[in-house]
C-alpha positions in Angstrom: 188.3 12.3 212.0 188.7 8.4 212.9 189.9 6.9 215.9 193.8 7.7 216.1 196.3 5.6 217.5 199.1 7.0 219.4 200.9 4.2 220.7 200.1 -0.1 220.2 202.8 -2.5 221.1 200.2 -5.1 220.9 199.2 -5.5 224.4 199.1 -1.5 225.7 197.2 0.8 223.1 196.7 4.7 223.2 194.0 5.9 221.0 192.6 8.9 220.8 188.5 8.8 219.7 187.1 10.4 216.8 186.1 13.7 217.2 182.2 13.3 217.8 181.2 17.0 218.4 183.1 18.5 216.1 181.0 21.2 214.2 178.6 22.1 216.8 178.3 24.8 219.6 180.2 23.3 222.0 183.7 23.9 222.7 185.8 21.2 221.2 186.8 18.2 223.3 189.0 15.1 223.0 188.2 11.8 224.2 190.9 9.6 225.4 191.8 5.7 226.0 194.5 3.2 227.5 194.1 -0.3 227.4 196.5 -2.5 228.7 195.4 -6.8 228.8 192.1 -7.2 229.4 191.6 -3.5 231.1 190.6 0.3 229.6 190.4 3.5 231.0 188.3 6.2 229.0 189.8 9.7 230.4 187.7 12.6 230.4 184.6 11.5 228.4 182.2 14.1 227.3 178.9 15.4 228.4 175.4 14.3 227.2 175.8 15.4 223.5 178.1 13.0 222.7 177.6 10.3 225.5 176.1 8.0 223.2 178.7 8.0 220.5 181.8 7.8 222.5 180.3 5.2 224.9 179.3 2.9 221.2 183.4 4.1 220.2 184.2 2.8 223.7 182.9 -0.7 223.7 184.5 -0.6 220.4 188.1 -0.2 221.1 187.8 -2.0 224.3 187.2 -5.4 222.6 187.6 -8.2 224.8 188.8 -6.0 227.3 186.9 -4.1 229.9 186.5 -0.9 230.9 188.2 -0.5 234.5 188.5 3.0 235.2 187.1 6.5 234.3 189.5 9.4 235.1 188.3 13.1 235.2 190.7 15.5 235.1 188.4 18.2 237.1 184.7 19.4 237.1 184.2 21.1 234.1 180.8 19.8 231.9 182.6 18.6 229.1 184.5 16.1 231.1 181.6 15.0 233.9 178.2 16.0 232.7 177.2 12.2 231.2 179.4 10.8 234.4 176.2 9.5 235.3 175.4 7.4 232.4 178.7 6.2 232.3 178.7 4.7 235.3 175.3 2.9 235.3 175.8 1.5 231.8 179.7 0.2 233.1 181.1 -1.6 236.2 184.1 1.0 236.0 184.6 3.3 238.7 185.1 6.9 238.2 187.9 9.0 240.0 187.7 12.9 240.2 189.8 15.3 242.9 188.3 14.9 246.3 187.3 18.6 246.0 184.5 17.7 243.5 183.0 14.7 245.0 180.1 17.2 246.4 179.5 19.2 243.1 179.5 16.1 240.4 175.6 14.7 241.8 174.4 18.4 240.0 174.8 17.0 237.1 172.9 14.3 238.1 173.3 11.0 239.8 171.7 7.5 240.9 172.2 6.7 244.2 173.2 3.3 243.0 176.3 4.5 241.7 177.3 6.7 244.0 179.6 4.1 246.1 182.4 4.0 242.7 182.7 8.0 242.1 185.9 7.8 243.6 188.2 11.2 245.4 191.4 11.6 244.4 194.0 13.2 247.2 195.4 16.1 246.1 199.1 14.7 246.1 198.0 12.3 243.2 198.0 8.8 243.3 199.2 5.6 240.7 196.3 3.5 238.8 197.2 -0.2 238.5 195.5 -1.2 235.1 196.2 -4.9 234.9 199.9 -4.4 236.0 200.2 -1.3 234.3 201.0 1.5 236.9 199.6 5.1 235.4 200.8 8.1 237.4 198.2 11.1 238.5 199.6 13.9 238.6 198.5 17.2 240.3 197.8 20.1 238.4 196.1 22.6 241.1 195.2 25.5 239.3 196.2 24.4 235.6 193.0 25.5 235.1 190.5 23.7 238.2 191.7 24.2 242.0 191.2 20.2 241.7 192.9 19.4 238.4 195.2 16.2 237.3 196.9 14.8 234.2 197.6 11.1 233.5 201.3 9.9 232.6 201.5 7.0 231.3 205.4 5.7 231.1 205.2 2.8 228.8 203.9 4.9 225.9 205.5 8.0 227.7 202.5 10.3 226.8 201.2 12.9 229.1 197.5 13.1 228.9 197.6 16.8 230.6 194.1 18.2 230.4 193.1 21.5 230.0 196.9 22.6 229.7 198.2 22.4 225.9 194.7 23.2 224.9 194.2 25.3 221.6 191.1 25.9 219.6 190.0 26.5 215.7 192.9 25.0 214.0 192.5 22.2 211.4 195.2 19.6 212.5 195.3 17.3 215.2 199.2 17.3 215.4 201.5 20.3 216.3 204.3 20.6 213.4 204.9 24.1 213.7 205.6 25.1 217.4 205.3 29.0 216.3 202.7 28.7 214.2 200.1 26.9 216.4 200.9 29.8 219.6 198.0 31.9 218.4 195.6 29.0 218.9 196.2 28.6 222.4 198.1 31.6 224.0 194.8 33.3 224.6 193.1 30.9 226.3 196.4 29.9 228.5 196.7 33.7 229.2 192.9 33.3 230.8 192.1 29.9 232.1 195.6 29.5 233.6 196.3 30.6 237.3 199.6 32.2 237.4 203.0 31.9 236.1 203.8 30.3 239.5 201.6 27.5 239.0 203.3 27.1 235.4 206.4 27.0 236.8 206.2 24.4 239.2 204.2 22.3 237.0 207.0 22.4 234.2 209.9 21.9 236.9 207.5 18.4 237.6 206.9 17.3 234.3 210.7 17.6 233.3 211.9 14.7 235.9 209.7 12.6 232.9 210.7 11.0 230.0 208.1 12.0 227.5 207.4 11.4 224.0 204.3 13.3 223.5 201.8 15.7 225.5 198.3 15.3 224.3 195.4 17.9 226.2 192.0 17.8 226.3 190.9 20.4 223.4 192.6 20.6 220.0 196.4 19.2 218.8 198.4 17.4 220.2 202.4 17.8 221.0 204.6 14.8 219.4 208.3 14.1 219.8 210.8 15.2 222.7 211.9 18.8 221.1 208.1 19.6 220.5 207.6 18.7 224.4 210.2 21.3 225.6 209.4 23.7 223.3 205.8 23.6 224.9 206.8 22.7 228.6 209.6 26.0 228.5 206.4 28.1 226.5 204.9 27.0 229.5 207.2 27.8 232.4 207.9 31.6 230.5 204.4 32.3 230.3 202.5 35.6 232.3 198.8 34.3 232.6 195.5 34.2 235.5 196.2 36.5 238.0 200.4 38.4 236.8 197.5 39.9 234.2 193.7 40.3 235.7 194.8 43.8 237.9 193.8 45.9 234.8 190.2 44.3 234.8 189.2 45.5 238.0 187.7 48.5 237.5 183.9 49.5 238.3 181.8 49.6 234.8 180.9 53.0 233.6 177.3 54.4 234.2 
């Protein structure tokens, strides 16, 4: 799959990067970038299998322009594992919920870098990227106890992580709302804390004006009546803990 752009007004560009790992044994992950003027962010960029090939895809897009910032969403390997590499091979710096700042060195890390892994409160915060104000939103518990998403208003896409995320399918855009729930209800009923959490995430997300809700793993969700279909799937959805009571039982002999 090539590079896919989902928004270009000639000076702010969306593009989604072209699937490097797909076919391997690791999960399925998306690679995202903004670029506004001269400035890029690269959200949630990959581990160490395909550093390489998304850093090249990078410098790419980027052009002229330079990468400013690195979001990760929360801690899990497929977003922070080649953080490291990232940061000594760019002057960006790297934000991650302050609740992670301790675990990320595991992975790995210079000392020399350390100084622009960034925390980010847990009430969010509002990257300026060259006069372009991108919102961080919290997510708590949509899957990571430190999780966020990234709206970005002027191409009103939701960049929102782990949540949306759906796996073996062949498409990279939602058409058929029904259709595509079998790719990701099971792993929402699992990785997703509670119906709780869902709801007050969708009761956030519905004071924004979006156009399209793109997550971390597999399709993406374009057009307002595909949004609401997937923010209301959302909000009605048992998952995480209103299910996990039948599990504990001790193992037979």
């Amino acid at each position: 799959m090539p590079n896919t752009v989902l928004y270009d007004d000639g000076n702010h560009r969306n593009v989604l990067l072209e699937d490097f790992g797909l076919g391997g044994l690791a999960v399925q992950a998306n690679q995202h970038m903004i670029v506004h003027g001269g400035s890029g962010m690269i959200l949630d960029p990959g581990g160490h299998k395909v550093y390489s090939k998304v850093l090249t895809e990078t410098f790419s897009v980027l052009g002229k322009a330079k990468l400013r910032y690195i979001f990760l969403s929360h801690q899990d390997p497929d977003i922070v594992a080649a953080v490291n590499g990232w940061l000594m091979t760019t002057d960006a710096d790297a934000y991650i919920s302050k609740l992670w700042m301790r675990f990320v060195p595991h992975f790995g890390f210079d000392h020399l870098v350390a100084d622009r892994l960034k925390p980010i409160p847990d009430e969010g915060m509002v990257f300026d990227l060259e006069g372009a104000r991108l919102l961080v939103l919290p997510a708590h518990f949509l899957h990571s106890e430190g999780n966020f998403q990234i709206y970005d208003p002027i191409a009103k896409i939701l960049y929102s992580g782990d949540l949306g995320a759906s796996l073996g399918m062949n498409y990279i855009c939602v058409s058929d709302f029904d259709a595509h729930i079998p790719y990701m209800e099971g792993f929402h009923r699992r990785y997703m804390a509670s119906n709780k959490v869902m709801k007050a995430w969708a009761n956030m997300v519905r004071g924004l004006d979006i156009e399209t809700i793109v997550p971390q793993h597999g399709a993406y969700f374009k057009g307002k009546k595909m949004v609401q279909r997937f923010i209301d799937w959302c909000a009605d959805l048992e998952c995480g803990v209103d299910l996990i009571e039948p599990l504990f039982k001790i193992p037979a002999a």
